[in-house]
Backbone as a chain_set.jsonl record, in Angstrom:
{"seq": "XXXXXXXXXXXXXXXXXXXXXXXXXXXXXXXXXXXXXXXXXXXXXXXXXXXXXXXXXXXXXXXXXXXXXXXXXXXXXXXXXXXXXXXXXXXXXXXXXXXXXXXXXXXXXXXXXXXXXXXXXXXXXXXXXXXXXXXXXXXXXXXXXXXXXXXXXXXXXXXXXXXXXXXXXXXXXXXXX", "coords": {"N": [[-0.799, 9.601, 25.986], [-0.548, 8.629, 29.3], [-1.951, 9.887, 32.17], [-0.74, 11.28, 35.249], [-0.944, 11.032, 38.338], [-1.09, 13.444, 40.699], [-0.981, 14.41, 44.141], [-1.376, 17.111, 45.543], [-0.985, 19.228, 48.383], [-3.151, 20.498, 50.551], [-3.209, 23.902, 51.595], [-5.249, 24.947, 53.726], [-6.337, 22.827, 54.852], [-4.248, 21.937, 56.325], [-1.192, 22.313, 58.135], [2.1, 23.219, 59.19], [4.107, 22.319, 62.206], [5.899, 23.692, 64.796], [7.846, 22.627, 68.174], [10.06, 24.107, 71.386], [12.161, 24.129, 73.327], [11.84, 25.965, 76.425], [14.225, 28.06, 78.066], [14.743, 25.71, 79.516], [11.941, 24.601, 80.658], [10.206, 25.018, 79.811], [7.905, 24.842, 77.036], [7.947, 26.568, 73.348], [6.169, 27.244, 71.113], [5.687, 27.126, 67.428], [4.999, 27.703, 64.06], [4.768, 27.623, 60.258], [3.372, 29.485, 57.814], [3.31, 29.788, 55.264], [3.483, 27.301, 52.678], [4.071, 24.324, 50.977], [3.285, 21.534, 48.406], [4.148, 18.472, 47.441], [3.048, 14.865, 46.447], [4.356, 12.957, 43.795], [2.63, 10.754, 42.002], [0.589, 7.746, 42.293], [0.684, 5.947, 44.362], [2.009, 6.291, 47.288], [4.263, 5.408, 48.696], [6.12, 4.966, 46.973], [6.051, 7.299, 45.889], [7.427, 10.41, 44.757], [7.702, 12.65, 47.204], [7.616, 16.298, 47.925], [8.256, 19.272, 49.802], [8.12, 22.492, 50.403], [8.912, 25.24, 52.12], [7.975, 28.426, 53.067], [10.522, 30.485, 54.583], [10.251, 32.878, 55.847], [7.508, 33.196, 56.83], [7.704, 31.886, 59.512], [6.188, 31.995, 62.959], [5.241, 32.539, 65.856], [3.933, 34.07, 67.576], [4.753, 36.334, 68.529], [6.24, 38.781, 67.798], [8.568, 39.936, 68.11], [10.362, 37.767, 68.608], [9.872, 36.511, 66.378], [11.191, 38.19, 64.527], [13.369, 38.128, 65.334], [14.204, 35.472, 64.829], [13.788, 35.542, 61.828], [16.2, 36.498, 61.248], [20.057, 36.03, 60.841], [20.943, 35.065, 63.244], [19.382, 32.914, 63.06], [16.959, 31.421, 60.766], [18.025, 33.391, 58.301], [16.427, 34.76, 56.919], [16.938, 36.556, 54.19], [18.321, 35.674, 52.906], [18.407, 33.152, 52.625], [15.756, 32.002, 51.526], [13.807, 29.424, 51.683], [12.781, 26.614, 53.045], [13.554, 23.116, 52.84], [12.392, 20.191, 51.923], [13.138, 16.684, 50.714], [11.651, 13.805, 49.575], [13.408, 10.471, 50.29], [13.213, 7.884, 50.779], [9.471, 6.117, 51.904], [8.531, 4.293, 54.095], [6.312, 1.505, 54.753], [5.148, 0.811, 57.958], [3.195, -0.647, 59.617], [-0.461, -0.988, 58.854], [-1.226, 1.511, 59.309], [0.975, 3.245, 59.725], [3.997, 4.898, 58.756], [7.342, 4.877, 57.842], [8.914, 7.937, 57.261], [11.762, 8.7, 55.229], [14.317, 11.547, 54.398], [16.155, 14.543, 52.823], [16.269, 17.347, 54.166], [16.343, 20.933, 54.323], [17.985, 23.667, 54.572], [18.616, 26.78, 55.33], [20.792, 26.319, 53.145], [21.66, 24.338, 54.185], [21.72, 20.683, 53.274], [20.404, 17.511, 55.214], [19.91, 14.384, 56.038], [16.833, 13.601, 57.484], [14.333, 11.333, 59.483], [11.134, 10.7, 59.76], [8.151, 9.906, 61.737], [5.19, 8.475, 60.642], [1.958, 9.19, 60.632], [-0.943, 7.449, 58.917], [-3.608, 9.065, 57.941], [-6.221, 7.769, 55.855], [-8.461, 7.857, 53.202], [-10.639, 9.531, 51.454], [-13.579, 11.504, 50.389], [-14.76, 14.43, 49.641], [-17.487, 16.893, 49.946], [-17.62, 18.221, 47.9], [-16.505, 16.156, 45.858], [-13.717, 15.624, 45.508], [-10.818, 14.103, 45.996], [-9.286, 13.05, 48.779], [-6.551, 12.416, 51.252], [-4.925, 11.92, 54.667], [-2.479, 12.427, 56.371], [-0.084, 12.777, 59.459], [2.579, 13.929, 60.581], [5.496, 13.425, 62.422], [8.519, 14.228, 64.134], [12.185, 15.026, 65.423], [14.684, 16.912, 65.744], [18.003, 18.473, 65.332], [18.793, 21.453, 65.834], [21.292, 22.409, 65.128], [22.814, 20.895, 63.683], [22.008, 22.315, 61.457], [23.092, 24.587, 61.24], [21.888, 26.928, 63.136], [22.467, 28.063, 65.764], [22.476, 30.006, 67.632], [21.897, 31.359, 71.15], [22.45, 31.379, 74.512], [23.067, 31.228, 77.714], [21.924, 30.583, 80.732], [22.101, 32.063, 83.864], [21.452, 30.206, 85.872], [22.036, 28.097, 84.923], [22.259, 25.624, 82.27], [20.334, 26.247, 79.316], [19.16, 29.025, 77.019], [17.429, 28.247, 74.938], [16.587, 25.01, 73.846], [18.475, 22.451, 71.772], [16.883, 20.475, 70.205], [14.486, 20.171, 68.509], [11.37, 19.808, 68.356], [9.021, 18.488, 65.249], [5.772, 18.68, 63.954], [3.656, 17.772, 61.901], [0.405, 17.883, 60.578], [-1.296, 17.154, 57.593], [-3.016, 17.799, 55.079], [-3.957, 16.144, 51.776], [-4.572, 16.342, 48.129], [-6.093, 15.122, 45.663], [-5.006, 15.154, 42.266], [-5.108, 15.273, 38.965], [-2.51, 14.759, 36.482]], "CA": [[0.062, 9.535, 27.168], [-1.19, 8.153, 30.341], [-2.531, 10.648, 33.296], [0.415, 11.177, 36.146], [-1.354, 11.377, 39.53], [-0.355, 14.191, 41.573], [-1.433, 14.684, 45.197], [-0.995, 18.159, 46.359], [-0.922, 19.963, 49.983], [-4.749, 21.789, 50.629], [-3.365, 24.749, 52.756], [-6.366, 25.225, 54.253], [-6.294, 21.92, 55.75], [-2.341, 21.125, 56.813], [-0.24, 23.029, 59.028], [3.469, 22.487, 59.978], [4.359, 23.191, 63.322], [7.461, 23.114, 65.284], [8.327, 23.936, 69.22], [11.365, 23.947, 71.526], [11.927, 24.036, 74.704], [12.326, 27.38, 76.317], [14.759, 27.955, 79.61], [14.735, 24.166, 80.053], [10.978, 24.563, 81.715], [8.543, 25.019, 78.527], [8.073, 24.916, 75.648], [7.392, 27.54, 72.909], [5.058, 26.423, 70.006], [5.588, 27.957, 66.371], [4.465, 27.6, 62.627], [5.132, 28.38, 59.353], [2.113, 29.821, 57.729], [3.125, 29.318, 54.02], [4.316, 26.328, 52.004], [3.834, 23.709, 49.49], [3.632, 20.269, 48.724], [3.304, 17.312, 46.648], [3.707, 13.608, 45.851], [4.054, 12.93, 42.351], [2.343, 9.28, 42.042], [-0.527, 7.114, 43.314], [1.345, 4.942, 45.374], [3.112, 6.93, 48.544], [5.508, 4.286, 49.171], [7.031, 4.513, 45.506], [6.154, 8.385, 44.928], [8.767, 11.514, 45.536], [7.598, 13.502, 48.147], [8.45, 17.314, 47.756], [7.714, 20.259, 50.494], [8.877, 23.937, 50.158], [8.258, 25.855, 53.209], [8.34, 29.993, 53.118], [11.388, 30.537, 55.865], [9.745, 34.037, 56.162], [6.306, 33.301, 57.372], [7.939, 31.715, 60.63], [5.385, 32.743, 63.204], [5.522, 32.605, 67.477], [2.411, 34.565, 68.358], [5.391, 37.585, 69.293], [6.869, 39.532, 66.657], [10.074, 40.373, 68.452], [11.355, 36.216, 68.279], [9.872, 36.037, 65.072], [12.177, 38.996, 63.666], [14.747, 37.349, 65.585], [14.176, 33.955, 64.318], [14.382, 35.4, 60.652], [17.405, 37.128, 61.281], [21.137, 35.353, 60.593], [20.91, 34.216, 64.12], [18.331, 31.527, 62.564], [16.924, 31.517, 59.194], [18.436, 34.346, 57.651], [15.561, 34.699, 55.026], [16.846, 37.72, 53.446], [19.927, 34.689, 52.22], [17.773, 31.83, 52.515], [14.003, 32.211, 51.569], [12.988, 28.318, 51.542], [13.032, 25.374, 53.837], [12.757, 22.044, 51.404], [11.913, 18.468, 52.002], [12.524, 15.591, 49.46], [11.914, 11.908, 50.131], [14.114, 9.523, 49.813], [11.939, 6.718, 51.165], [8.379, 6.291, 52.958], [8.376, 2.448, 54.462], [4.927, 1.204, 55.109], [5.447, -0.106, 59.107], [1.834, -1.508, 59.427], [-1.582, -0.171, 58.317], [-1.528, 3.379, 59.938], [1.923, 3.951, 60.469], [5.042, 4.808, 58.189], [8.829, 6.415, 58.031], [9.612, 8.648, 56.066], [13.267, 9.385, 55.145], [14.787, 12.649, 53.582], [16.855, 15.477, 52.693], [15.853, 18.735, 54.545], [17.904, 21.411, 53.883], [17.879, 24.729, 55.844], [19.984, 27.989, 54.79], [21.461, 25.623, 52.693], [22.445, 22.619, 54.434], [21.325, 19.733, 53.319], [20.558, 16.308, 56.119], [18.872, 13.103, 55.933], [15.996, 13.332, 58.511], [13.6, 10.181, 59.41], [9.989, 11.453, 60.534], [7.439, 9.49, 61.943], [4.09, 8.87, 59.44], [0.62, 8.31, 60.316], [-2.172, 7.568, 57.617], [-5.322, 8.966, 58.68], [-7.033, 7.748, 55.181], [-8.75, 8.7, 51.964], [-12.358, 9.971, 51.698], [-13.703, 11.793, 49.46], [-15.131, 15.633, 50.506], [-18.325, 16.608, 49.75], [-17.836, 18.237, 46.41], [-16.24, 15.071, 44.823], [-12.724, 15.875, 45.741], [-10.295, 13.065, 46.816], [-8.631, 13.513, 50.424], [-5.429, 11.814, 51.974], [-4.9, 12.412, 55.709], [-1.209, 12.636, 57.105], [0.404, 13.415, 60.624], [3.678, 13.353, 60.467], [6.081, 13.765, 63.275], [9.648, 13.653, 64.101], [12.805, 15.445, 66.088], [16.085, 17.011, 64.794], [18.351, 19.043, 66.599], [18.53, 22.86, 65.224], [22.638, 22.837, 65.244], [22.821, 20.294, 62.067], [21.302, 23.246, 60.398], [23.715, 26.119, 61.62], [20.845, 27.569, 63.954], [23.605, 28.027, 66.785], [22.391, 30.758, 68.654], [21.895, 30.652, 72.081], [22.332, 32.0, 75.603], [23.119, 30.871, 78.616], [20.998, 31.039, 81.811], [22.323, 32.55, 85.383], [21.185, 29.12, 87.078], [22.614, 26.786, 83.956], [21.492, 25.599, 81.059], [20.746, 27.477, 78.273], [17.421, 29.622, 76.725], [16.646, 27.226, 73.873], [17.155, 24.094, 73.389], [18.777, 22.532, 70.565], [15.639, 20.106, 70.194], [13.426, 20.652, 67.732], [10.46, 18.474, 67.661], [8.369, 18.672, 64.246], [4.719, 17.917, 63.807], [2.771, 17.891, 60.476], [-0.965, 17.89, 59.919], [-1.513, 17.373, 55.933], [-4.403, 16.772, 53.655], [-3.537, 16.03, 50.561], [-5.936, 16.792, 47.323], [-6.031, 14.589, 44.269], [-5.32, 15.762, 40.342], [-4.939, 14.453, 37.611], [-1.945, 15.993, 35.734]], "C": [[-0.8, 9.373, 28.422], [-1.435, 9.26, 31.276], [-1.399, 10.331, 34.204], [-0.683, 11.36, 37.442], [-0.702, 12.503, 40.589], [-1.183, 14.585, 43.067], [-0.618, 15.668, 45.781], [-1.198, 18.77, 47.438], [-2.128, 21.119, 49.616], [-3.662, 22.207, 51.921], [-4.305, 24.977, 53.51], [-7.136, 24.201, 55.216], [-4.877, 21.49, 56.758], [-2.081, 22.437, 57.912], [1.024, 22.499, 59.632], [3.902, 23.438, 61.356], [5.686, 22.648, 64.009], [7.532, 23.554, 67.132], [9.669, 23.083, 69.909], [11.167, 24.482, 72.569], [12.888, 25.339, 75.338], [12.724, 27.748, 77.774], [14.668, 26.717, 79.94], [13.228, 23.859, 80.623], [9.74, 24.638, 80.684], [8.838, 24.834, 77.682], [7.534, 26.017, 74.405], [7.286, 26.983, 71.72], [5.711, 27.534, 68.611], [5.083, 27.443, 65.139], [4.853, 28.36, 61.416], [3.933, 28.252, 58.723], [1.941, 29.122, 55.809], [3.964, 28.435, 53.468], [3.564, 25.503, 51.195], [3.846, 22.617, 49.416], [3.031, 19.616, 47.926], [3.914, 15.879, 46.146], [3.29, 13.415, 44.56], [3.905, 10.905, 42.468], [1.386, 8.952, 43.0], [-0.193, 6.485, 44.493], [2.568, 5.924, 46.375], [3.937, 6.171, 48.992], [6.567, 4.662, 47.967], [7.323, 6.088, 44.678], [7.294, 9.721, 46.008], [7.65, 12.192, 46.342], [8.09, 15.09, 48.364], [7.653, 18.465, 48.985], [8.332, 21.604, 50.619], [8.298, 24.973, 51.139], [9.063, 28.021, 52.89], [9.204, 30.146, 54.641], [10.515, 31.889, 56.373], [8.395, 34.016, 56.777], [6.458, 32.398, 58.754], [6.736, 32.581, 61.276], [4.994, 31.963, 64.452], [4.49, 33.185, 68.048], [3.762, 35.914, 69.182], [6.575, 37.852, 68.415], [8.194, 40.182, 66.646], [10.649, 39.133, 68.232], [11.013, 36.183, 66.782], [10.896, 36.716, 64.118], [13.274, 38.315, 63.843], [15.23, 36.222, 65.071], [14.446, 34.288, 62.742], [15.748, 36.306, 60.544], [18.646, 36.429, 60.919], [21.219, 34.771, 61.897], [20.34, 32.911, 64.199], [18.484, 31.367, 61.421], [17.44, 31.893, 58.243], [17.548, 34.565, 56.521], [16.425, 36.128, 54.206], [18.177, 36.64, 52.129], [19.264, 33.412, 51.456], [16.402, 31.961, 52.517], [12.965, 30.965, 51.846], [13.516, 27.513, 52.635], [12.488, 24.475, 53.057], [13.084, 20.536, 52.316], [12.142, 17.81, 50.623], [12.693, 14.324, 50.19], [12.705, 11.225, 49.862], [13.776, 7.955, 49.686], [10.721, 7.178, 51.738], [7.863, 4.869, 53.087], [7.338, 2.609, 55.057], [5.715, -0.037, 56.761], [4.678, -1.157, 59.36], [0.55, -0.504, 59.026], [-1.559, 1.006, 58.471], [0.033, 3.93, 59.906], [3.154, 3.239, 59.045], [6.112, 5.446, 58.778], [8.471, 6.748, 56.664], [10.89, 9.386, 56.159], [13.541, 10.557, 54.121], [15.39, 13.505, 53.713], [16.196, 16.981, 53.433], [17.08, 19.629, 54.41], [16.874, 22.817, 54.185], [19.198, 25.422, 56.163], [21.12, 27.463, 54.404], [22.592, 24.265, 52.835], [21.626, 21.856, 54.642], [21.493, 18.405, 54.353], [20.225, 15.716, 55.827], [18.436, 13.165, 57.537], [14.835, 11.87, 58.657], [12.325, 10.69, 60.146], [9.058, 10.196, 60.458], [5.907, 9.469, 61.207], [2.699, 8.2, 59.891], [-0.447, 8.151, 59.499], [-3.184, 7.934, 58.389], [-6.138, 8.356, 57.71], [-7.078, 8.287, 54.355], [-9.957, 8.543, 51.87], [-12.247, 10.634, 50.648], [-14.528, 13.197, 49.65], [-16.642, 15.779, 49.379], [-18.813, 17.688, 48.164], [-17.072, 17.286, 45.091], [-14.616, 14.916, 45.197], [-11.953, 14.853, 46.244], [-9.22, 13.72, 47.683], [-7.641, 12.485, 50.616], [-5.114, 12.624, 53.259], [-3.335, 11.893, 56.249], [-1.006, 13.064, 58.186], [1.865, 12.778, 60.753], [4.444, 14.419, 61.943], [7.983, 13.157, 63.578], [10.7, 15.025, 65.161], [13.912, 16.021, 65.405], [16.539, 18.11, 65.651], [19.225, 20.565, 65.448], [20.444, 22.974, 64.795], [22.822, 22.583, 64.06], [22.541, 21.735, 60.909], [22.25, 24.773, 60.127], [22.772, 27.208, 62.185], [21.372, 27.268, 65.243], [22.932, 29.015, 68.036], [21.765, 30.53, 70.114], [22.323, 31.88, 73.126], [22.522, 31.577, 76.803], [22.553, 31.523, 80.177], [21.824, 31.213, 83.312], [22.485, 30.984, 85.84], [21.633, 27.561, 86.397], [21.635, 26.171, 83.222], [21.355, 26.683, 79.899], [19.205, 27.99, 78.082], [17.028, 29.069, 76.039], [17.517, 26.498, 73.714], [17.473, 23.443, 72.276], [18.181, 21.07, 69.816], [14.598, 20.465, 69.919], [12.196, 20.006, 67.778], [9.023, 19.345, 66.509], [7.075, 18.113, 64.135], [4.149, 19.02, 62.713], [1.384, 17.798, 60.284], [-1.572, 17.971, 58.541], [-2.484, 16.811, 55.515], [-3.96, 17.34, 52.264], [-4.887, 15.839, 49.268], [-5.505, 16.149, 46.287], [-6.246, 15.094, 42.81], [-4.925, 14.82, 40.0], [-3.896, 15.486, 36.463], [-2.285, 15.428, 33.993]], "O": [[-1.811, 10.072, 28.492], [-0.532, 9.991, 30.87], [-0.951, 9.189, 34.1], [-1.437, 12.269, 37.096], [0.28, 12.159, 41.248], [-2.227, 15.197, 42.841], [0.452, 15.467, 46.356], [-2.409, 18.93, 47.286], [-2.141, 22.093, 48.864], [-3.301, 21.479, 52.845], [-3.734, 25.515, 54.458], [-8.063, 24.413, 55.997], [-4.818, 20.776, 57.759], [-2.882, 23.296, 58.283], [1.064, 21.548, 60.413], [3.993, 24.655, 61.52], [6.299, 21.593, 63.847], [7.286, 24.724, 67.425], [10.207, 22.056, 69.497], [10.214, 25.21, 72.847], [14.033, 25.677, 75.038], [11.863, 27.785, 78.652], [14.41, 26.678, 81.143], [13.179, 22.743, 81.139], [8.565, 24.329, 80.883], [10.003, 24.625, 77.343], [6.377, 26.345, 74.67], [8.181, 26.281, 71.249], [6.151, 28.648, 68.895], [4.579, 26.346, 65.378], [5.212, 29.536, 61.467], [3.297, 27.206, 58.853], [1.077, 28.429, 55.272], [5.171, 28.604, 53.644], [2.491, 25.878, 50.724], [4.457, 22.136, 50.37], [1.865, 19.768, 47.562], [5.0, 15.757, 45.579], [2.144, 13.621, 44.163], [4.734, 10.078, 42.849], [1.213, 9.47, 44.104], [-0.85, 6.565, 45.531], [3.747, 6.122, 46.082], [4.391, 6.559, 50.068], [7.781, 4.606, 48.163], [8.04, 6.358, 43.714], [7.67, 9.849, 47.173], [6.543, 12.136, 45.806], [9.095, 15.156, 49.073], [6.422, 18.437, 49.004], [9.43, 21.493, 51.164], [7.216, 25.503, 50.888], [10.166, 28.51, 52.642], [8.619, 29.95, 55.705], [10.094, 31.769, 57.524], [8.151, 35.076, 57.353], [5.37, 32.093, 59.243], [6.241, 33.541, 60.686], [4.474, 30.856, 64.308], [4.125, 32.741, 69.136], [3.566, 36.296, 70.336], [7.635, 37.228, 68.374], [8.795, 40.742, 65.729], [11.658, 39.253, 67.537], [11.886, 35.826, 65.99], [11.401, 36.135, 63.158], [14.046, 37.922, 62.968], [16.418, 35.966, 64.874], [15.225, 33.519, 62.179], [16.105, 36.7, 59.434], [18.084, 35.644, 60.156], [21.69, 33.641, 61.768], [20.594, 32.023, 65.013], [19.558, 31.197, 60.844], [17.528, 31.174, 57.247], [17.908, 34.548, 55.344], [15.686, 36.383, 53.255], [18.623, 36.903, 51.012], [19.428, 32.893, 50.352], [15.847, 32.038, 53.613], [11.775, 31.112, 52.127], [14.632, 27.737, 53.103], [11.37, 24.596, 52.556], [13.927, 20.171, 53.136], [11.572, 18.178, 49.595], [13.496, 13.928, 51.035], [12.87, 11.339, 48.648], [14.008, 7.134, 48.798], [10.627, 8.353, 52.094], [6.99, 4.36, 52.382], [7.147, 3.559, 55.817], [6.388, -1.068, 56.731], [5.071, -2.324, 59.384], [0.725, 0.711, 58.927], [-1.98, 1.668, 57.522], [0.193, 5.137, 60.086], [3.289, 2.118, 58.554], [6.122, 6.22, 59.735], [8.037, 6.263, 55.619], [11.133, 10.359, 56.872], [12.981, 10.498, 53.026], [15.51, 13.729, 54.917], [15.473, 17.58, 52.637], [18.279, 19.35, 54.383], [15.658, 22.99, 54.095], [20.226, 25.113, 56.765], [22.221, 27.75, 54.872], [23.501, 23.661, 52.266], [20.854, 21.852, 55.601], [22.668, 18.057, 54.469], [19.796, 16.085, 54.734], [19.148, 12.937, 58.514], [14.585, 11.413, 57.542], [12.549, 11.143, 61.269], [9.045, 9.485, 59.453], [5.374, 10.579, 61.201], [2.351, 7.047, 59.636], [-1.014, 9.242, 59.445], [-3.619, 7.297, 59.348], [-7.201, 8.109, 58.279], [-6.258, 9.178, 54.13], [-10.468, 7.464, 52.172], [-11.25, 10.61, 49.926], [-15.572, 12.692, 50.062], [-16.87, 15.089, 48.385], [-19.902, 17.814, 47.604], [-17.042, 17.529, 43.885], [-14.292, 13.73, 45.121], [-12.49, 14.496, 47.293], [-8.483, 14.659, 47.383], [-7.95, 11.455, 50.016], [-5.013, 13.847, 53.156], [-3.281, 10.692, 56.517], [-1.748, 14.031, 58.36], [2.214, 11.613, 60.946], [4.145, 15.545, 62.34], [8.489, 12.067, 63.307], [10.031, 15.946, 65.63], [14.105, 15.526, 64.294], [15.831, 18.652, 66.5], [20.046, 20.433, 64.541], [20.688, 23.871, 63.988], [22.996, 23.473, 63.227], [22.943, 21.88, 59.755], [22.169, 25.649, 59.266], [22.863, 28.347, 61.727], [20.886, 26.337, 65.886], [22.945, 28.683, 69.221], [21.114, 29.497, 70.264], [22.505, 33.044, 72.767], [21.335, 31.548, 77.128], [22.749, 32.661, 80.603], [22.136, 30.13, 83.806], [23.603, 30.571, 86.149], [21.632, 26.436, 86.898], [20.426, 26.167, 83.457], [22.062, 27.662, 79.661], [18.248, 27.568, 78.731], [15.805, 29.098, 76.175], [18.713, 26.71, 73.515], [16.68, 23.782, 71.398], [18.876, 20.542, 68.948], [13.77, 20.983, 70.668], [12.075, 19.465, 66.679], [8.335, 20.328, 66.785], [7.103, 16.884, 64.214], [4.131, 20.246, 62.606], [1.358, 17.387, 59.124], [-2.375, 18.883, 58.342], [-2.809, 15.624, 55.536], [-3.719, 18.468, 51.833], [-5.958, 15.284, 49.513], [-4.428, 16.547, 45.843], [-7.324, 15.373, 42.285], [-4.494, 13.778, 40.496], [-4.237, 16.496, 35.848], [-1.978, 16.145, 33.041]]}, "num_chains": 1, "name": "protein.A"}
Protein backbone atom coordinates (compact mmCIF):
# COMPACT_ATOMS: atom_id res chain seq x y z
CA UNK A 1 0.00 0.00 0.00
CA UNK A 2 1.36 3.27 -1.01
CA UNK A 3 2.59 5.96 1.81
CA UNK A 4 -0.35 8.79 2.45
CA UNK A 5 1.44 12.12 3.06
CA UNK A 6 0.32 13.91 5.99
CA UNK A 7 1.40 17.45 6.87
CA UNK A 8 0.79 18.29 10.41
CA UNK A 9 0.66 21.74 12.54
CA UNK A 10 4.39 22.15 14.62
CA UNK A 11 2.88 24.02 17.69
CA UNK A 12 5.86 25.42 18.45
CA UNK A 13 5.98 27.22 15.30
CA UNK A 14 2.09 28.41 14.41
CA UNK A 15 -0.09 30.47 16.40
CA UNK A 16 -3.75 31.52 15.75
CA UNK A 17 -4.65 34.80 16.72
CA UNK A 18 -7.72 36.81 16.66
CA UNK A 19 -8.59 40.66 17.80
CA UNK A 20 -11.60 43.00 17.87
CA UNK A 21 -12.13 46.17 18.22
CA UNK A 22 -12.69 47.47 21.68
CA UNK A 23 -15.12 50.73 22.43
CA UNK A 24 -14.89 51.52 18.71
CA UNK A 25 -11.14 53.09 19.45
CA UNK A 26 -8.76 49.83 19.73
CA UNK A 27 -8.32 46.97 19.39
CA UNK A 28 -7.81 43.99 21.78
CA UNK A 29 -5.45 41.17 20.52
CA UNK A 30 -6.09 37.41 21.68
CA UNK A 31 -4.99 33.70 21.03
CA UNK A 32 -5.73 30.38 21.47
CA UNK A 33 -2.81 28.58 22.91
CA UNK A 34 -3.83 24.95 22.01
CA UNK A 35 -4.88 23.24 18.79
CA UNK A 36 -4.29 20.97 15.97
CA UNK A 37 -3.91 20.52 12.49
CA UNK A 38 -3.45 18.73 9.38
CA UNK A 39 -3.66 18.28 5.60
CA UNK A 40 -4.01 14.86 4.58
CA UNK A 41 -2.11 14.87 1.01
CA UNK A 42 0.88 16.29 -0.87
CA UNK A 43 -0.85 18.57 -2.94
CA UNK A 44 -2.69 21.57 -0.76
CA UNK A 45 -4.93 22.47 -3.45
CA UNK A 46 -6.50 18.83 -3.65
CA UNK A 47 -5.84 17.88 0.19
CA UNK A 48 -8.61 18.24 3.22
CA UNK A 49 -7.52 20.64 5.50
CA UNK A 50 -8.58 19.91 9.21
CA UNK A 51 -7.97 22.35 12.44
CA UNK A 52 -9.33 21.69 16.00
CA UNK A 53 -8.78 24.54 18.22
CA UNK A 54 -9.09 24.07 22.33
CA UNK A 55 -12.13 26.80 22.96
CA UNK A 56 -10.67 26.75 26.56
CA UNK A 57 -7.19 27.97 26.12
CA UNK A 58 -8.70 31.39 24.76
CA UNK A 59 -6.18 33.81 26.15
CA UNK A 60 -6.26 38.08 26.41
CA UNK A 61 -3.25 38.73 28.60
CA UNK A 62 -6.38 39.43 31.53
CA UNK A 63 -7.99 36.65 33.15
CA UNK A 64 -11.21 38.41 33.98
CA UNK A 65 -12.27 38.64 29.77
CA UNK A 66 -10.81 35.44 29.37
CA UNK A 67 -13.29 33.80 32.06
CA UNK A 68 -15.75 35.90 30.47
CA UNK A 69 -15.01 34.95 27.00
CA UNK A 70 -15.33 31.17 28.09
CA UNK A 71 -18.43 31.68 29.71
CA UNK A 72 -22.07 31.21 27.69
CA UNK A 73 -21.75 34.83 26.90
CA UNK A 74 -19.05 33.49 24.21
CA UNK A 75 -17.68 30.11 23.96
CA UNK A 76 -19.35 28.34 26.55
CA UNK A 77 -16.53 25.65 26.81
CA UNK A 78 -17.99 23.81 29.60
CA UNK A 79 -20.91 22.92 26.31
CA UNK A 80 -18.61 23.44 23.61
CA UNK A 81 -14.88 22.41 24.09
CA UNK A 82 -13.65 22.73 20.27
CA UNK A 83 -13.52 25.29 17.56
CA UNK A 84 -13.09 23.17 14.03
CA UNK A 85 -12.05 24.08 10.58
CA UNK A 86 -12.54 21.82 7.45
CA UNK A 87 -11.73 22.82 3.88
CA UNK A 88 -13.80 22.76 1.37
CA UNK A 89 -11.46 24.33 -1.18
CA UNK A 90 -7.87 26.10 -1.26
CA UNK A 91 -7.65 27.95 -4.94
CA UNK A 92 -4.13 28.66 -5.94
CA UNK A 93 -4.54 32.77 -6.89
CA UNK A 94 -0.85 33.16 -8.07
CA UNK A 95 2.48 31.88 -6.67
CA UNK A 96 2.25 33.17 -2.99
CA UNK A 97 -1.22 33.70 -2.55
CA UNK A 98 -4.40 31.40 -2.07
CA UNK A 99 -8.27 31.15 -0.69
CA UNK A 100 -9.19 29.00 1.31
CA UNK A 101 -12.89 28.07 1.77
CA UNK A 102 -14.60 26.23 4.79
CA UNK A 103 -16.82 25.12 7.41
CA UNK A 104 -15.98 26.65 10.87
CA UNK A 105 -18.17 25.77 13.37
CA UNK A 106 -18.30 27.42 16.85
CA UNK A 107 -20.59 26.10 19.88
CA UNK A 108 -21.96 24.25 17.26
CA UNK A 109 -22.77 26.28 14.38
CA UNK A 110 -21.51 25.42 11.47
CA UNK A 111 -20.53 28.51 8.36
CA UNK A 112 -18.68 28.59 5.25
CA UNK A 113 -15.79 31.10 5.86
CA UNK A 114 -13.22 32.25 2.94
CA UNK A 115 -9.67 33.19 4.50
CA UNK A 116 -7.01 34.74 2.81
CA UNK A 117 -3.66 32.25 2.13
CA UNK A 118 -0.15 33.12 1.84
CA UNK A 119 2.65 30.46 0.99
CA UNK A 120 5.73 31.34 2.65
CA UNK A 121 7.47 27.95 1.20
CA UNK A 122 9.10 24.63 1.93
CA UNK A 123 12.63 24.19 3.36
CA UNK A 124 13.85 21.78 5.03
CA UNK A 125 15.09 22.44 9.02
CA UNK A 126 18.22 21.55 10.09
CA UNK A 127 17.61 18.08 11.37
CA UNK A 128 16.17 16.82 7.99
CA UNK A 129 12.62 17.71 8.70
CA UNK A 130 10.36 19.08 5.88
CA UNK A 131 8.71 22.65 6.57
CA UNK A 132 5.62 24.40 4.86
CA UNK A 133 5.09 28.07 5.77
CA UNK A 134 1.41 29.50 5.93
CA UNK A 135 -0.20 32.96 6.95
CA UNK A 136 -3.47 32.85 6.71
CA UNK A 137 -5.86 35.65 7.25
CA UNK A 138 -9.41 36.54 7.03
CA UNK A 139 -12.64 38.40 8.84
CA UNK A 140 -16.01 37.01 10.10
CA UNK A 141 -18.36 38.66 12.17
CA UNK A 142 -18.76 36.94 15.83
CA UNK A 143 -22.86 37.02 15.60
CA UNK A 144 -22.94 34.10 12.76
CA UNK A 145 -21.60 32.14 15.62
CA UNK A 146 -24.15 33.13 18.47
CA UNK A 147 -21.33 35.27 20.27
CA UNK A 148 -24.08 38.09 20.85
CA UNK A 149 -23.00 39.68 23.80
CA UNK A 150 -22.46 43.10 24.04
CA UNK A 151 -22.93 46.48 25.69
CA UNK A 152 -23.63 49.60 24.80
CA UNK A 153 -21.49 52.73 25.38
CA UNK A 154 -22.85 56.17 27.14
CA UNK A 155 -21.52 58.16 23.95
CA UNK A 156 -22.85 55.29 21.27
CA UNK A 157 -21.70 52.49 19.87
CA UNK A 158 -21.08 49.54 21.52
CA UNK A 159 -17.89 47.75 23.68
CA UNK A 160 -17.02 45.12 21.07
CA UNK A 161 -17.37 44.93 17.89
CA UNK A 162 -18.93 42.29 15.99
CA UNK A 163 -15.67 42.10 13.70
CA UNK A 164 -13.52 39.56 14.13
CA UNK A 165 -10.44 39.65 12.12
CA UNK A 166 -8.40 36.20 12.10
CA UNK A 167 -4.72 35.77 11.50
CA UNK A 168 -2.81 32.43 11.27
CA UNK A 169 0.92 31.82 11.41
CA UNK A 170 1.45 27.89 10.55
CA UNK A 171 4.35 25.64 9.89
CA UNK A 172 3.49 22.64 8.82
CA UNK A 173 5.81 19.31 9.40
CA UNK A 174 5.99 16.47 6.93
CA UNK A 175 5.18 12.46 7.70
CA UNK A 176 4.84 9.87 6.12
CA UNK A 177 1.75 7.90 7.32
Amino acid sequence: MANTTIWAIDPAHSEITFKVKHMMISNVKGEFKTFSGKVDGEDFTTSKITVTIDAASIFTNDQQRDTHLKSADFFEVENYKELTFESISFTKVDEENYQLKGQLTIKGISKEVNLDVEFGGINKDPWGNEKAGFSVTGKINRKDWGLNWNTALETGGVLVSEAVTINADVQLVKQEA
